[in-house]
C-alpha positions as CSV (number, residue, x, y, z in Angstrom):
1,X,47.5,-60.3,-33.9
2,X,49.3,-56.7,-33.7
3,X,47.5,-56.1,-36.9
4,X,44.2,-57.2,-35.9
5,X,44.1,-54.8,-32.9
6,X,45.1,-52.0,-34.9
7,X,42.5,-52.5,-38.3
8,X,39.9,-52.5,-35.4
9,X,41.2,-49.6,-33.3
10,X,41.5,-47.9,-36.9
11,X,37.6,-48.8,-37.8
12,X,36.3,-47.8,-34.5
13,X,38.0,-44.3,-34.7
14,X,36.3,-43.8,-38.2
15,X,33.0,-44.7,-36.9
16,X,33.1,-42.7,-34.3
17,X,34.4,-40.1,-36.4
18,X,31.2,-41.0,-39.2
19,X,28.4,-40.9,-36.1
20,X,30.1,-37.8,-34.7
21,X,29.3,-36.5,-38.1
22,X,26.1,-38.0,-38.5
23,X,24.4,-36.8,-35.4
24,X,25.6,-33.0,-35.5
25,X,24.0,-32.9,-39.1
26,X,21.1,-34.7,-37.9
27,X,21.1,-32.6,-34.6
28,X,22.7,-29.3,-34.1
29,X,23.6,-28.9,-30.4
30,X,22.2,-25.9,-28.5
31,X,24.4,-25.5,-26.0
32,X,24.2,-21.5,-25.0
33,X,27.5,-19.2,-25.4
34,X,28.7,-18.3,-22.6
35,X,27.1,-14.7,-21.1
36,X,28.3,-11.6,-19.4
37,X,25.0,-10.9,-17.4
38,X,23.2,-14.9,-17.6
39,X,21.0,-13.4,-14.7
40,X,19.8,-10.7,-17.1
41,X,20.5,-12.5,-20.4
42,X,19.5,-16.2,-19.8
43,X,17.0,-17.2,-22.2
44,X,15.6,-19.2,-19.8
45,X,15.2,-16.5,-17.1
46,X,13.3,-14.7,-19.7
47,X,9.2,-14.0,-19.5
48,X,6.8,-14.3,-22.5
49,X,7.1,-12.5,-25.5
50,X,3.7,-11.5,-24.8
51,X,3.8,-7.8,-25.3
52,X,2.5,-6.1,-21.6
53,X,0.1,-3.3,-22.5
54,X,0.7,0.0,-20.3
55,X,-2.6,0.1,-18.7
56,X,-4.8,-3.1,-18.3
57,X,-8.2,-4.0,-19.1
58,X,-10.8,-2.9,-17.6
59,X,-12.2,-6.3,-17.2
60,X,-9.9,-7.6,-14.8
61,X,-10.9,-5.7,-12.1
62,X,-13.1,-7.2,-9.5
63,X,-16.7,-6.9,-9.2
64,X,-17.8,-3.7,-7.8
65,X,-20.6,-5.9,-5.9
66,X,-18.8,-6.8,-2.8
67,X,-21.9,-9.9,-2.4
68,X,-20.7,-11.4,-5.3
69,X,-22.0,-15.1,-5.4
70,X,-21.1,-17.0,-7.7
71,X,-23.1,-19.5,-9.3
72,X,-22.3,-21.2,-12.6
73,X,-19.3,-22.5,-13.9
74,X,-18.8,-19.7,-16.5
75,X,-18.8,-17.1,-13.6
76,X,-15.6,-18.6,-12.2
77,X,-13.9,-20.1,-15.5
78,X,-11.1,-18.6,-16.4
79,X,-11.1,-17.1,-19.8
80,X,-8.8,-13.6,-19.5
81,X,-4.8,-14.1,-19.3
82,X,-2.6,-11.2,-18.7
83,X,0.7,-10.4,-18.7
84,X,1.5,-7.9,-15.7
85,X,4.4,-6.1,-14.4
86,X,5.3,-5.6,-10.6
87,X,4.3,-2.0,-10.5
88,X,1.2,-2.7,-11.8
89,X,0.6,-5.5,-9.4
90,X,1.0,-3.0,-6.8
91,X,-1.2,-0.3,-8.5
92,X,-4.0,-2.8,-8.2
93,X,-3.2,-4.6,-5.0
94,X,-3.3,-1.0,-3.6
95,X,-6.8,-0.2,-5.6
96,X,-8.0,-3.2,-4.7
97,X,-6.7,-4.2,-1.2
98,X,-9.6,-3.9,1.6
99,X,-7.5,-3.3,4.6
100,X,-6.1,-0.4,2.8
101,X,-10.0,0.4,1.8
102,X,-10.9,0.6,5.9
103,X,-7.5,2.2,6.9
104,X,-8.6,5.2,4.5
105,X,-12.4,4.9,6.1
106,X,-11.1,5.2,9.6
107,X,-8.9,8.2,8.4
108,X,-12.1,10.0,7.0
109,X,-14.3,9.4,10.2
110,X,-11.0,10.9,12.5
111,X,-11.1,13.7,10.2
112,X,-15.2,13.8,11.2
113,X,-14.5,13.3,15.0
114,X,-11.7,16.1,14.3
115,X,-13.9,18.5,13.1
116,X,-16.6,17.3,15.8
117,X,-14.0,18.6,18.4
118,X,-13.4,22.0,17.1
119,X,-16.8,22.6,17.0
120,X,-16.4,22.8,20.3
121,X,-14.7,25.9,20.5
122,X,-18.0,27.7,19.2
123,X,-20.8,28.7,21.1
124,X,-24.0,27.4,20.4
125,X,-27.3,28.6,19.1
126,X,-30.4,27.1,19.5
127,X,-34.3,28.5,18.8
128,X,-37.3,27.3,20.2
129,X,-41.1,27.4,19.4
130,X,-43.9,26.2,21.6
131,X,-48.4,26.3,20.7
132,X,-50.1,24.8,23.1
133,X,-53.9,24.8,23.2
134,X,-55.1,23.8,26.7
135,X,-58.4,23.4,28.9
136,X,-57.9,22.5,32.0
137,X,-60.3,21.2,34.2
138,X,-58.9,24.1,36.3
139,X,-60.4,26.6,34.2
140,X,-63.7,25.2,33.8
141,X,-63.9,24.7,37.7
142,X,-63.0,28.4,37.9
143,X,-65.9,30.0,35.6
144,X,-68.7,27.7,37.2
145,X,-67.5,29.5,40.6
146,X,-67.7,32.8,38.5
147,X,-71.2,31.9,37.1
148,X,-72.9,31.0,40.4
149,X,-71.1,34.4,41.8
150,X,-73.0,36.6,39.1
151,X,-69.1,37.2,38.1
152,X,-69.0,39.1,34.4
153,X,-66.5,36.2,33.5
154,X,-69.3,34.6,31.7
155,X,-69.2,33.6,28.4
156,X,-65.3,33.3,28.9
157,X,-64.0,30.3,27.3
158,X,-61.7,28.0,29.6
159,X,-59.5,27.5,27.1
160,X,-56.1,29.2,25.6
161,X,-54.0,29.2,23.0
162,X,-50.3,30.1,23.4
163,X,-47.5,30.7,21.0
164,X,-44.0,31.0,23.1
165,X,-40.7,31.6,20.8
166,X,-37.4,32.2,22.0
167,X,-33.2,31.9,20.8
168,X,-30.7,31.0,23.6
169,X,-26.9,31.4,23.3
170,X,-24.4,28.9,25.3
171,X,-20.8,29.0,25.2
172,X,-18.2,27.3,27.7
173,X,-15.8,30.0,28.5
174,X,-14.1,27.4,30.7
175,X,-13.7,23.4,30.7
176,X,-10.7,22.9,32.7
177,X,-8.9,21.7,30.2
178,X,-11.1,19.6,28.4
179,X,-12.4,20.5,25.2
180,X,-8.7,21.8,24.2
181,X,-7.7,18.3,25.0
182,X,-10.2,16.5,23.4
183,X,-8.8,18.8,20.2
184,X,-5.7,17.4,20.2
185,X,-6.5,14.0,21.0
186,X,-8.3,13.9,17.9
187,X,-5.8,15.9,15.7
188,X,-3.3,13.1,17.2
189,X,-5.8,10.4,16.3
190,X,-5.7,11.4,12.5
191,X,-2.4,11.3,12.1
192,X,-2.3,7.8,13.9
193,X,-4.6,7.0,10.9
194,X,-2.8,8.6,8.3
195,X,0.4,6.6,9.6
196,X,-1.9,3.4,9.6
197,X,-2.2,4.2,5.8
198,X,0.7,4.1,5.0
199,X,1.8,1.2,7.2
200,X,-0.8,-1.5,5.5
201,X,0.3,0.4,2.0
202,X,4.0,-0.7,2.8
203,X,2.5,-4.1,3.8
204,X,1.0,-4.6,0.7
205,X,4.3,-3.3,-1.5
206,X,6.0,-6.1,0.1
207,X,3.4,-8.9,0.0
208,X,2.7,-8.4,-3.6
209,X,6.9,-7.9,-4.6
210,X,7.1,-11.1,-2.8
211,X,4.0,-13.0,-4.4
212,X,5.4,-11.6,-8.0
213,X,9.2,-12.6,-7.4
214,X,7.6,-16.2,-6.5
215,X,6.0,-15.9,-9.8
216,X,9.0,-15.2,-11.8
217,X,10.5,-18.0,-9.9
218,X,8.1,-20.2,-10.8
219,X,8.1,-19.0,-14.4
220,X,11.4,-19.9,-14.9
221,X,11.2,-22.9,-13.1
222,X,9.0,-24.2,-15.9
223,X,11.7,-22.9,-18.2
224,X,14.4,-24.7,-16.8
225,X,12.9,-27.9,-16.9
226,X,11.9,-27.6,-20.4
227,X,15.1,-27.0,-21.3
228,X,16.4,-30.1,-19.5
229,X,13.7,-32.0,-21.4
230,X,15.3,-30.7,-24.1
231,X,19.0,-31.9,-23.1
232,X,17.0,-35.3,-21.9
233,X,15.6,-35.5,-25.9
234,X,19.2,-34.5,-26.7
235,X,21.0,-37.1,-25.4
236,X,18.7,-40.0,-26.5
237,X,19.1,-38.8,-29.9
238,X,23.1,-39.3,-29.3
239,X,22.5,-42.6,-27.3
240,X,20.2,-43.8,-30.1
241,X,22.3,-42.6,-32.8
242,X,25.5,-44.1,-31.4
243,X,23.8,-48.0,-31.0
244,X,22.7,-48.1,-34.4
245,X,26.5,-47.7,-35.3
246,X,27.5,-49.9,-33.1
247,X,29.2,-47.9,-30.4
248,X,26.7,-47.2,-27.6
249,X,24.5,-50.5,-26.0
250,X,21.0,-50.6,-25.4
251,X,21.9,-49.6,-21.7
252,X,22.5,-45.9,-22.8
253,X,19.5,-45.9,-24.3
254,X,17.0,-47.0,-21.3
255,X,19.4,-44.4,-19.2
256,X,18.6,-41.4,-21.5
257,X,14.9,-43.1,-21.4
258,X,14.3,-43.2,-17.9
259,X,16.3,-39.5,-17.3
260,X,13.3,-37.9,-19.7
261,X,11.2,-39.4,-18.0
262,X,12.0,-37.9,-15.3
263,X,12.7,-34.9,-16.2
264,X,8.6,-34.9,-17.8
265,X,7.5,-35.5,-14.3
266,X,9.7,-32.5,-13.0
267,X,8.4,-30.5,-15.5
268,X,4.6,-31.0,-14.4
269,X,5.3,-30.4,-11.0
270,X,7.2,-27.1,-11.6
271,X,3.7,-26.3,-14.0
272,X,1.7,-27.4,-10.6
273,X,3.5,-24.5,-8.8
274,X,3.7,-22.6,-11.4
275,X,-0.2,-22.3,-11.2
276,X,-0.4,-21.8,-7.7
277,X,2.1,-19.2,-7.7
278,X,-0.5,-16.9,-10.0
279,X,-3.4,-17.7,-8.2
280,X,-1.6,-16.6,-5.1
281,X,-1.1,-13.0,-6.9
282,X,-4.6,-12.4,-8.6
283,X,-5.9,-13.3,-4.9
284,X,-3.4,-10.8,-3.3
285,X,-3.9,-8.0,-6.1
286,X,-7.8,-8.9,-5.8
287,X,-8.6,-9.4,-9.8
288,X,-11.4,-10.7,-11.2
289,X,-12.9,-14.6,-11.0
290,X,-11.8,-15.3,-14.9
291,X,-8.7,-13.7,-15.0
292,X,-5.1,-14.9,-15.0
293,X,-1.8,-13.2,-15.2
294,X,1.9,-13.8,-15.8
295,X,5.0,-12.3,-14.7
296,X,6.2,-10.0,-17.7
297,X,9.2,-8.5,-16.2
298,X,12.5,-10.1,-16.7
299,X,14.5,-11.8,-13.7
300,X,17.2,-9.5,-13.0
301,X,18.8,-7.9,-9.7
302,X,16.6,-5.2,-9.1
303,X,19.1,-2.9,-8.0
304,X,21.9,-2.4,-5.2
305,X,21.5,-1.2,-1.6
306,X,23.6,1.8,-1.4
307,X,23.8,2.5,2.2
308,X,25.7,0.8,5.2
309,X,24.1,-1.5,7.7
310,X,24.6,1.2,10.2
311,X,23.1,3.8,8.0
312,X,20.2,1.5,7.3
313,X,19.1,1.0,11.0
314,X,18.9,4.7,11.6
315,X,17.4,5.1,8.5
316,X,14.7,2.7,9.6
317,X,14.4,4.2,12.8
318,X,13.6,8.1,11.0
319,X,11.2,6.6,8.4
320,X,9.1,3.3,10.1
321,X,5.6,4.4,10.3
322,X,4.8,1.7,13.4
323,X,7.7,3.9,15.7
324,X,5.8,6.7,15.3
325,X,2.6,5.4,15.9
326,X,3.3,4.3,19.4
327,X,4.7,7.9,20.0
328,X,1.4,9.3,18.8
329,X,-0.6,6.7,20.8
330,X,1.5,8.0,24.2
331,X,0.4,11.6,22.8
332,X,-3.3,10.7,22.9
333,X,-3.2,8.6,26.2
334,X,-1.5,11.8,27.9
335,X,-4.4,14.0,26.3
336,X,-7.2,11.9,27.5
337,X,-5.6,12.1,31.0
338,X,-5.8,15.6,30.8
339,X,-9.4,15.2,29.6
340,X,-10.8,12.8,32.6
341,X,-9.1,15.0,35.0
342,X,-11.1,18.0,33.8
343,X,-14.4,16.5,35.2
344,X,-13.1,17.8,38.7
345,X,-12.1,21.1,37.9
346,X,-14.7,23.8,37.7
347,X,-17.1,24.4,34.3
348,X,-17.8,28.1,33.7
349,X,-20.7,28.8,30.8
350,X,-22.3,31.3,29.4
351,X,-25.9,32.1,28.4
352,X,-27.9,34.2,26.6
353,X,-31.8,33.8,25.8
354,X,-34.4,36.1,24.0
355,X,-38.3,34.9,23.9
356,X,-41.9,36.0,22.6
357,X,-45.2,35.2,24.0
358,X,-48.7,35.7,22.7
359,X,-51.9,34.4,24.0
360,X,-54.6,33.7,20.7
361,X,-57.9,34.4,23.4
362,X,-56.1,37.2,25.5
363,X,-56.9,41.3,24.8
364,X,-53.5,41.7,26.0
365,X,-50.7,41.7,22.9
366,X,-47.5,39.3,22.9
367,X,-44.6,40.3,25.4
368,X,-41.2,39.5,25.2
369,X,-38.6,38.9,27.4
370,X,-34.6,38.3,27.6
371,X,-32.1,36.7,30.4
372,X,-28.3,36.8,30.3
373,X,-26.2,34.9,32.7
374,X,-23.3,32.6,34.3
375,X,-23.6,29.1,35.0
376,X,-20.7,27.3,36.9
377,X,-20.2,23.8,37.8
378,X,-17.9,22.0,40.1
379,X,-17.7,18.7,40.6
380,X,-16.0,18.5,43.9
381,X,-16.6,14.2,45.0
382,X,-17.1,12.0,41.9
383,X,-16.0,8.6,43.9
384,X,-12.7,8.4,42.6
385,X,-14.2,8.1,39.1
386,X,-12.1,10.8,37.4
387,X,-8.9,10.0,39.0
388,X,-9.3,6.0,38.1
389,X,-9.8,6.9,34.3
390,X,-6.9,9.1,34.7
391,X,-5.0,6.4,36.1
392,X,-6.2,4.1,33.5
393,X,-4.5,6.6,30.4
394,X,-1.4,6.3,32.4
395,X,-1.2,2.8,32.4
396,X,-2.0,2.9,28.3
397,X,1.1,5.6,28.1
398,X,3.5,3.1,30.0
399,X,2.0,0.6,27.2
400,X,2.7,3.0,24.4
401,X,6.1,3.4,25.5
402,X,6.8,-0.2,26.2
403,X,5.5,-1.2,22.7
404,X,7.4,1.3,21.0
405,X,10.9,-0.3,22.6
406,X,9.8,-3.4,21.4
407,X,9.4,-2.4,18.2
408,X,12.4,-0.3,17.5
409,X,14.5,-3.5,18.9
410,X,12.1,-5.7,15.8
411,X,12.7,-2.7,13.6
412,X,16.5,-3.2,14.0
413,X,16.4,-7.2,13.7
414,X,14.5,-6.8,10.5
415,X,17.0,-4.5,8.7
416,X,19.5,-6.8,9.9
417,X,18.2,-9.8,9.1
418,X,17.1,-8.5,5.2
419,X,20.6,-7.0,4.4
420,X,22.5,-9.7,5.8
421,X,20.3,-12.0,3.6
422,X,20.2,-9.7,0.8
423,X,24.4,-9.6,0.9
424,X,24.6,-13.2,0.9
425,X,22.3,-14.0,-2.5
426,X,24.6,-11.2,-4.2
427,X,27.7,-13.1,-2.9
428,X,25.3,-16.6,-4.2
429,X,24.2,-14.6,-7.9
430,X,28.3,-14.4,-8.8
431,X,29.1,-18.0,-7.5
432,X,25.8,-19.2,-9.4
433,X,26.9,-17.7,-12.4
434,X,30.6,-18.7,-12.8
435,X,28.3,-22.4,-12.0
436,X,26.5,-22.2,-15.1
437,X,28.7,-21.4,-17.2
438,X,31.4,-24.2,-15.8
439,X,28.4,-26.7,-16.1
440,X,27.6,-25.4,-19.9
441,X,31.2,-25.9,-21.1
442,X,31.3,-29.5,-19.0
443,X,28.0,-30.7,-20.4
444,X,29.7,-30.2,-24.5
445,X,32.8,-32.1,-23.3
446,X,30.9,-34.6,-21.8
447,X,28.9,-35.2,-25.3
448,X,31.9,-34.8,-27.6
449,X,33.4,-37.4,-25.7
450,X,30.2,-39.3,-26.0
451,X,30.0,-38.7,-29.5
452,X,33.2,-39.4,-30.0
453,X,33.3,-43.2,-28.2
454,X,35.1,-42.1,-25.0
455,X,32.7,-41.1,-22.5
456,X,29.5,-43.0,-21.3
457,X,26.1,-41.5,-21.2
458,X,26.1,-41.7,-17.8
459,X,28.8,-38.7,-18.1
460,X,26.4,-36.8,-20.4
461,X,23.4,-36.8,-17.9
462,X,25.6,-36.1,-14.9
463,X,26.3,-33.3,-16.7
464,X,22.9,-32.1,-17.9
465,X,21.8,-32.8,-13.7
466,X,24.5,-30.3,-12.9
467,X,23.5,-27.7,-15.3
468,X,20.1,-28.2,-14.6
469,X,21.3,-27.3,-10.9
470,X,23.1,-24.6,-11.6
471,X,20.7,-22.6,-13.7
472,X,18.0,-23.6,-10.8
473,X,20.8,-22.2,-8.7
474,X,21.0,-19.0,-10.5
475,X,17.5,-18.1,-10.7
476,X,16.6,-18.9,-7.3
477,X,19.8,-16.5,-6.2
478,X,18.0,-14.1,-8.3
479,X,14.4,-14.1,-7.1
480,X,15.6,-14.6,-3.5
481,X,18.1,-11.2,-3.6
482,X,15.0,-9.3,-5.0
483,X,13.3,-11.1,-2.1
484,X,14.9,-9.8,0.3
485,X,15.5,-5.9,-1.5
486,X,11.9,-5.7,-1.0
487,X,11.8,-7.3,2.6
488,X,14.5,-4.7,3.0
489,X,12.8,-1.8,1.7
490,X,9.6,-2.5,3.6
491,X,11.9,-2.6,6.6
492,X,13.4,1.1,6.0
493,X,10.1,2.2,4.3
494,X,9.3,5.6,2.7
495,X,12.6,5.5,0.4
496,X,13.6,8.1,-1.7
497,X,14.2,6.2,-5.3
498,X,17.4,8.4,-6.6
499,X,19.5,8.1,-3.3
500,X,19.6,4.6,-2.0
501,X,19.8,1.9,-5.0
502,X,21.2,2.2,-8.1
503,X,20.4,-0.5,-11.0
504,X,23.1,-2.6,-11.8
């Protein structure tokens, strides 16, 4: 009986030894070595090898007809894939971008309404020419009295012809105030504009780093789940392999089955977002109806923040375009009070005017003429009007200030809120690493053991879940750190690229 056990004990171990050696003939396995840098090296973190061209085709950008309709399926198929990098997702978004388009139109007209308000600085200069032919019943009535009188006025036509030309000069010497406010309202008002610039332009840095990190994420989503397919075929083959010799059961197959399947359906949902993810970006970046793009950049930490929290907020305080704003806005409100009052102070002008007149039917030559002068104006009772506007602007300067407290207090809670986020996934992007590699090295144990008769299959896809999770792990540590470096850098704005980040 002792001797039984053991010739059976003895032929199981060289089975298992003979499948062991059957299936890594038949199969290599592909477990990855282990990597220094898996968030840079990872094949599975890796784009295309598509090579990205350094400027793109002109055919991807939009129709220069805003009115674009649409009509036929060809006009909207999509025909044109692209591999793009961040920057030049940003390049276009910022060609491209219509809020950015209007922010620059309403800079342009301030300049206009700037140069508008100068002019008024300048006296003016006007010329005027008058022909009149007239016959009044006046006149006739006039040489019928002459006529019954015997007068010598007869044969005198009642009608004249006049020609009357003239140039006037005007120039307000004194406004009260006004026009030089009005000046630096709309100097103010321009660099409101300029500042509005640059705010959307940091909006749209952000929105499209986001939009392409998403991307990435879902690239490598799809990635990941191919390569668990790949472990799913994998471990069939073993499971497979090891019932035809007698070692596994049919159960281990149907396992190995119903864990591809899975995995399959995974894999089209992570396509499914994979496809809305770059439809979200050509609609941010504003690309043409037929085109498509993927990420070509490789997941990898961006870079490191450099600077302090502390150093940060004040930082974000010096740089934020909307802080500044509402300091200009309180500039312009205390201008146009300034303005509005000036309608009840005193308006001193002066004038200058030169004219010609000549009469066509007159024996008496053209005579000429000139006035200079002083005009002043005081508005002394306006019904309160001028004080209420005034009153008004101070109430829009209280706003000004208010807003701007409100927004240095968001200012602060967004730098805080992005680095204390952005320490965290770096803290995550370690831990997540050390993961996959642990789950790499425990997914080969678990099939040498299976290979070997010791472990189950249950083992082997416990262990392929868990490196699945780990890699998903890792990438999302990845794309959410360069998440939040971006929601960071929006939130400091205007950064200097040698000073503040380094690449790791």
């Amino acid at each position: 009986m002792l001797f039984m056990r053991n010739f059976l004990l003895i032929k199981a171990t060289l089975l298992g030894v003979f499948c062991y050696t059957g299936i890594i003939n038949a199969q290599p396995l592909t477990n990855p070595p282990a990597r220094q840098n898996p968030q840079v090296d990872n094949p599975l973190m890796k784009p295309s090898d598509t090579k990205t061209p350094s400027t793109l085709p002109e055919n991807m950008n939009p129709s220069p007809n805003p009115l674009l309709f649409p009509t036929q399926v060809d006009e909207v198929k999509i025909d044109n894939i692209q591999a793009i990098t961040l920057q030049q997702s940003i390049n276009l978004a910022q060609k491209n971008n219509k809020d950015l388009e209007l922010a620059s139109l309403n800079l342009d007209k301030s300049q206009k309404q700037l140069r508008e308000a100068i002019g008024a600085e300048f006296p003016t200069l006007a010329a005027t020419m008058d022909f009149n032919r007239t016959d009044s019943a006046s006149s006739k009535l006039s040489l019928q009295r002459a006529e019954l009188q015997g007068s010598s006025l007869l044969n005198t036509s009642s009608a004249s012809t006049s020609f009357n030309t003239g140039v006037e000069v005007n120039y307000n010497v004194y406004t009260g105030g006004r026009r030089s406010a009005q000046i630096k309202a709309s100097e103010k008002q321009v660099d409101f504009n300029q500042l509005e610039v640059e705010r959307i332009a940091q909006e749209i840095r952000l929105n499209v780093s986001t939009d392409y990190y998403n991307l990435q994420g879902a690239d490598a989503a799809v990635r990941i789940e191919e390569a668990a397919i790949d472990d799913a075929n994998q471990s069939l083959r073993d499971a497979q392999l090891l019932e035809r010799a007698g070692l596994g059961t049919k159960f281990d197959v149907l396992q190995a089955q119903v864990d591809l399947t899975n995995r399959e359906q995974q894999l089209v949902l992570a396509i499914a977002t994979q496809v809305i993810a770059r439809r979200q970006l050509v609609e941010r970046i504003g690309l043409a109806q037929n085109v498509e793009v993927f990420a070509a950049d490789p997941i990898e930490v961006a870079a490191e923040w450099q600077l302090s929290l502390e150093e940060t907020i004040l930082l974000a305080y010096k740089n934020r375009a909307e802080l500044e704003q509402f300091l200009i806005q309180r500039e312009i409100e205390q201008q146009q009070q300034k303005s509005e009052i000036a309608a009840n102070k005193p308006q001193v002008s002066l004038f200058a005017n030169y004219d010609v007149l000549a009469v066509a039917n007159d024996e008496v030559g053209p005579a000429d003429g000139f006035a200079v002068g002083a005009r002043m104006r005081w508005n002394f009772f306006d019904g309160g009007t001028a004080k209420a506007r005034e009153d008004q602007n101070k109430i829009d300067e209280n706003i000004a200030e208010a807003r701007f407290g409100q927004q240095r207090d968001r200012i602060r809670f967004e730098v805080e809120d992005a680095y204390y986020k952005l320490q965290g996934n770096r803290k995550n992007i370690d831990t997540a690493t050390q993961s996959v590699n642990l789950a790499e090295e425990s997914l080969r144990l678990a099939r040498l053991r299976f290979q070997s008769g010791v472990g189950t299959q249950s083992d082997v896809i416990d262990a392929q879940t868990k490196l699945t999770s780990a890699r998903g792990d890792l990438l999302r540590s990845v794309v959410a750190y360069n998440r939040q470096l971006a929601a960071l850098e929006r939130s400091v704005s205007n950064l200097p690229d040698s000073t503040l980040f380094e690449t790791p």
